[in-house]
Residue, then its C-alpha position, 0 to 999 in steps of 0.5 A: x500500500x502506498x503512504x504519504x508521510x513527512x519524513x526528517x532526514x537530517x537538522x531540519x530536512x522534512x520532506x513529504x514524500x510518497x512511498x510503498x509501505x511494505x506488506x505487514x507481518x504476522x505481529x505487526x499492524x497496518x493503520x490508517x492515521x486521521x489527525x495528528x498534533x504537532x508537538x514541540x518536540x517534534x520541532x526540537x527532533x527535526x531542528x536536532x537531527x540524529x542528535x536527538x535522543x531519540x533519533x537514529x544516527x542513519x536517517x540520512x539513508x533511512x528516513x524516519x517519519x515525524x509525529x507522535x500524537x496521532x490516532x486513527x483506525x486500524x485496517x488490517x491485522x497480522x495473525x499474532x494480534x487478531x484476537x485483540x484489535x480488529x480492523x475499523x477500530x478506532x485506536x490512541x497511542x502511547x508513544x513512549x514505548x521504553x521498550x527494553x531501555x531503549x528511547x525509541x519511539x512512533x514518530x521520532x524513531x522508526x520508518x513506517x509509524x509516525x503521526x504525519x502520515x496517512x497509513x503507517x505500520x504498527x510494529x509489534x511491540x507498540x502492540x507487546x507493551x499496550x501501547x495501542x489503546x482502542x478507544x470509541x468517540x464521535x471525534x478522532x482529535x480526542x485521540x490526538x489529544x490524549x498523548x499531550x494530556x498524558x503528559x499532563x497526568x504524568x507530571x502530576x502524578x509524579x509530583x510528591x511530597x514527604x511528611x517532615x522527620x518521615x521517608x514516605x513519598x506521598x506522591x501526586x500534587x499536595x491536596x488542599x494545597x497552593x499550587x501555581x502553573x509558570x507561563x501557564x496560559x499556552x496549550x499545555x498550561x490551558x491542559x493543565x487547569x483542565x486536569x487540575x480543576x478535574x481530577x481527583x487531587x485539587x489545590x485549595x488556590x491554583x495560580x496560573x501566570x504568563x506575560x501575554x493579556x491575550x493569552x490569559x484572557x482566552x484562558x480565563x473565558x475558558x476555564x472561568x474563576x466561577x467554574x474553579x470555585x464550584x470545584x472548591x479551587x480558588x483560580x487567579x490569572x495573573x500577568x507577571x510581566x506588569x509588575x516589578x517584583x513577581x515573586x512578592x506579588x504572587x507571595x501576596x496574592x496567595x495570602x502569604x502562602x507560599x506555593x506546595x507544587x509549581x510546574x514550570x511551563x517554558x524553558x526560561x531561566x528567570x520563571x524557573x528561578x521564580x518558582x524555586x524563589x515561591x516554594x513553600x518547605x517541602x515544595x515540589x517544583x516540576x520543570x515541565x518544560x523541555x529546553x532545546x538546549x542539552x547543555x540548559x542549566x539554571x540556577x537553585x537555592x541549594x540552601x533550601x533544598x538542603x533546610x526547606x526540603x525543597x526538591x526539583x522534578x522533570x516529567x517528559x511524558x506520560x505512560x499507558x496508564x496515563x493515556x488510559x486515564x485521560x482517554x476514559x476522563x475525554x470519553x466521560x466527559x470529564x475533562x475537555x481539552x478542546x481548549x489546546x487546539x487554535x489551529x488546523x491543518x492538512x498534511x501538505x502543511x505540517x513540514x512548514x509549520x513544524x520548523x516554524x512551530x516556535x514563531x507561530x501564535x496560539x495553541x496546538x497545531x491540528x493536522x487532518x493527514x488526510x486531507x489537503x489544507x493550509x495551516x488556518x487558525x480558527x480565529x480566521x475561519x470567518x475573514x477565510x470563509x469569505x472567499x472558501x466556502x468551506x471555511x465559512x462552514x466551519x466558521x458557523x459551526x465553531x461559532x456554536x461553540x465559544x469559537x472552539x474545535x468540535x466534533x462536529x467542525x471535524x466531520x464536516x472538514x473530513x466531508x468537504x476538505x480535498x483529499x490529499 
């Protein structure tokens, strides 16, 4: 079967290209991909070539496809697996495959299963660790979703906190506690007070910053102050960028508290040290964030990490019992992380708009890998829909819902977008 993928043959050489998919064997997994998120770490592994961890040195000569949020439904099964998934199932996965210690992963590591494809091939120990997660939805974006929200889940379940003159880890975000998510208001921070308001651990006061009023206003009409109180959660957005001294300022907006979990959201130096600075004894500070920099360091306070038993995490992923989790909270309704997506696009776009990630505005970047789109934000559905009567469709559609993707925008996009 032919495919169509963007594959990375070295620093920043993507190419979308067409090719014959070779026939599966017996443990493997034909799949047809639907929509696939960009990640930011898909622009930092094309950006490094074979020097990202996860990248083989040979791709030069064999290529490797790119993306690893990516759902679809599966069309063909080799005999080892056909009592467990069947063909027309709809399917998630959880790229972070750790398979025998080894870094490899869908969508940085291997020639035929990456998300920015339209068919690829489930090798066998996608299948061998669970890694393959069926799921049922009206909307495949759900399962686009579930990767980066994993991640979410993950870092708060790694969070931990230990009971002073005891050795016992209490593990997840400190219940009842202050919390604050740093350079909050961008597509991971907005996942992150989805899952906060919603699961089954909540701060009493949880504090999201950023430097951009737009940003924290779209996240305010969102996720609203009222909704966050009905769940017992006190919710402040605040935009450090306007005052002279943060860490006062949000010393004192937190009543004097100082902060039991912080997730640090960017890769920047001052807002990692202001997290270290609003630690409460015993804190836990997450750095979320994942540096393009390998040689990235930053400055503690080794004296309170010593006295005040403050300690530092970093989280990169999430695992299979995360992506379970979230993918059953988006089934129920519980979480909705709709929120995350500002733009959408078609396959034939995905190779610009990953090496160009980092400059492009909004949210997550949701590509259709079947269909032929330019990269549009939603916000320009209506000035686009003007002159394309497919945008002025989606246009009416998002507007029913606070000009949020829904599954109903993505049906009527798979019916009248062009076919890649």
């Amino acid at each position: 079967m032919k495919t169509k993928a963007v594959r990375l043959y070295g620093k920043e050489d993507l190419r979308l290209e067409e090719f014959e998919l070779p026939g599966i064997k017996d443990n493997e997994i034909l799949a047809k991909i639907v929509s696939d998120s960009i990640c930011m770490s898909s622009y930092k592994a094309q950006k490094q070539g074979a020097d990202h961890k996860r990248v083989p040195a040979d791709i030069a000569v064999n290529p490797v496809m790119i993306g690893h949020e990516f759902c679809g439904e599966i069309i063909e099964v080799g005999n080892k697996w056909k009592d467990q998934f069947k063909p027309g199932q709809q399917y998630s996965i959880q790229p972070a495959l750790n398979y025998k210690g080894s870094l490899d992963a869908p969508g940085y590591s291997y020639q035929y299963v990456g998300g920015a494809a339209t068919y690829v091939i489930m090798p066998n120990e996608v299948m061998e660790l669970g890694c393959l997660l069926p799921y049922k939805s009206d909307a495949y974006f759900i399962g686009s979703l579930a990767e980066p929200m994993s991640c979410i889940a993950g870092a708060m379940h790694a969070s931990f906190h230990v009971e002073q003159g005891t050795y016992v880890h209490e593990m997840g975000i400190k219940e009842g506690g202050v919390m604050a998510i740093l350079a909050g208001a961008g597509p991971m921070g907005l996942g992150m007070i989805d899952y906060t308001l919603n699961c089954d651990r909540r701060p009493s006061l949880l504090i999201i910053t950023d430097v951009d009023d737009v940003k924290l206003e779209r996240a305010a009409s969102i996720y609203t102050v009222e909704e966050a109180a009905s769940k017992g959660v006190k919710l402040i957005y605040v935009n450090t960028g306007t005052v002279e001294d943060s860490v006062s300022y949000l010393l004192d907006i937190s009543e004097g508290k100082a902060f039991d979990d912080v997730f640090v959201m960017v890769p920047v130096h001052q807002v990692i040290e202001q997290g270290d600075r609003i630690l409460n004894r015993g804190g836990c500070l997450n750095f979320f964030a994942g540096p393009t920099d390998n040689n990235f360091t930053s400055s503690l306070n080794l004296y309170d990490v010593h006295y005040e038993g403050h300690h530092l995490i970093g989280t990169s992923g999430g695992n299979t019992d995360d992506m379970r989790e979230v993918l059953d909270m988006m089934a129920d309704g519980v979480i909705n992380p709709v929120a995350l997506i500002t733009h959408i696009g078609g396959l034939d776009s995905v190779v610009e708009t990953t090496k160009t990630l980092p400059e492009i505005p909004g949210g997550k970047k949701l590509m259709y890998t079947q269909i032929s789109l330019p990269l549009t934000a939603l916000d320009d559905f209506s000035e686009e829909g003007k002159n394309n009567p497919l945008f002025a469709g989606l246009a009416d559609i998002i507007a029913k819902t606070n000009n949020l993707w829904s599954p109903e925008a993505e049906e009527f996009l798979l019916k009248y977008a062009k076919n890649m």
